[in-house]
C-alpha positions, 0 to 999 in steps of 0.5 A: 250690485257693484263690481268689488262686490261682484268679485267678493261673492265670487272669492268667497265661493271659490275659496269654500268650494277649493278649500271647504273647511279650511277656505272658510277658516281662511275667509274669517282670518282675512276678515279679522286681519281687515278689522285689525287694518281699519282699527290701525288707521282708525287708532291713527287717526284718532291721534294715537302714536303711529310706530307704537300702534303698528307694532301691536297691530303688525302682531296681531296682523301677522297671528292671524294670517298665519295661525288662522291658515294651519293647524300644523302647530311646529310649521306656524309656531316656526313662520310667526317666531320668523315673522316677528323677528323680520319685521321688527328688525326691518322696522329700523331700516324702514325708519331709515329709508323714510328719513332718508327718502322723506316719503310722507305726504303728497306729491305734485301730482296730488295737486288737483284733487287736494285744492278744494280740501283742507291739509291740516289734519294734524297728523306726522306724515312721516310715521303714517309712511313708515305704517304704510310701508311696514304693513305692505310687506307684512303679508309677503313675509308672512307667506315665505315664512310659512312656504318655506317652513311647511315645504321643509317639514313636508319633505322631511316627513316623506323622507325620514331616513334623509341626512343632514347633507340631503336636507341642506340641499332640499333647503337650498332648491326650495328656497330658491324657488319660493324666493324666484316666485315671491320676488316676482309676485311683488314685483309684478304687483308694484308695476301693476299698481303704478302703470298708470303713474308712469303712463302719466309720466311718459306722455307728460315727457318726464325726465329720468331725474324727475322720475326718480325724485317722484314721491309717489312713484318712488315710495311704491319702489321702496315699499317693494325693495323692502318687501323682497328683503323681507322675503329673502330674510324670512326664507332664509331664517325660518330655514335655519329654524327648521334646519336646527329642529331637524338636527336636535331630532336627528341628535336625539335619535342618535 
């Protein structure tokens, strides 16, 4: 028994005893949403367009994550429409930064390990960074779209006499402190990711010029850049969906 499997066991006992019913629900979404990563490189590889396959996949991935961890139909119908329109709309700036920062491929420090192996594999590089990057910020803007949306809803819920101005200022505290803590969950995850390249650059007595042109370091810096427009775009945009609900009810009530 190894040591991922190990841990697998343990997150899945923890998860059915914290969560019970809802634990469970949440293991077979993430089970799915593995299948959907898997049939994405698998469509890939087999040599199907890249940026078409991602958009289906990044639906479906996005359905699943959100759909499968509530049953709160006007909080997930609120955090999937948001999810959606971020993704696709950074979509284009991602396009833009690969063409900008050429990311594809392998760097330097892959050298070792790709002497023996052949490099015609006949696939664009270019596209497969763009589905790398795409589907790395895919989860951090789904959890900030759902956060924000089910934290708002929640305090109108515990307040219905709340007014207009009372709400903006909710959203404004809320938002604040979804954003401080899914900025720094990414940040954190990035560095943790690549200490060991950038342990690798510091006893190797790197420049900073040739650690800002590394390929894979500044890949990794660009896919969290990306993911952090992501959570400030998801944040602010499943608030306004919420803000205009919360204002057709009190209209309506009126």
């Amino acid at each position: 028994m190894n040591a991922l499997l190990i841990l697998l066991i343990i997150l899945v006992v923890l998860m059915l005893l914290v969560a019970r019913g809802e634990g469970l629900r949440n293991l077979i979404g993430l089970g799915l949403n593995f299948i959907a990563i898997f049939a994405l490189i698998t469509l890939i590889a087999w040599g199907f367009n890249a940026i078409l396959v991602l958009m289906i996949l990044s639906v479906i991935i996005l359905a699943l994550a959100i759909f499968m961890s509530s049953d709160e139909g006007e909080i997930t119908a609120i955090a999937f429409k948001t999810s959606l329109i971020v993704v696709f709309s950074l979509l284009i700036l991602v396009v833009l930064v690969q063409v900008i920062g050429q990311f594809q491929g392998f760097a330097a420090e892959d050298v070792d390990e790709l002497e023996n192996l052949s490099l015609s594999v006949g696939l664009n590089f270019s596209n497969v960074a763009i589905a790398v990057m795409v589907i790395s910020m895919l989860g951090a803007v789904a959890e900030s779209a759902m956060a924000i949306a089910a934290s708002l809803s929640e305090v109108i819920e515990q307040d219905e006499a709340m007014t207009l101005l009372q709400f903006r200022k909710q959203r404004e505290i809320i938002s604040q402190q979804i954003l401080g803590t899914a900025v720094n969950t990414l940040f954190f995850g990035m560095l943790g990711s690549s200490i060991g390249l950038i342990l690798w650059f510091v006893r190797l007595d790197y420049s900073l010029a040739e650690i800002l042109n590394s390929k894979l370091l500044m890949a990794d810096v660009a896919t969290m850049l990306l993911g952090m427009l992501g959570i400030l775009f998801s944040i602010w945009l499943a608030g306004h969906f919420v803000a205009q609900n919360f204002e057709n009810k009190d209209e309506k009530e009126k």
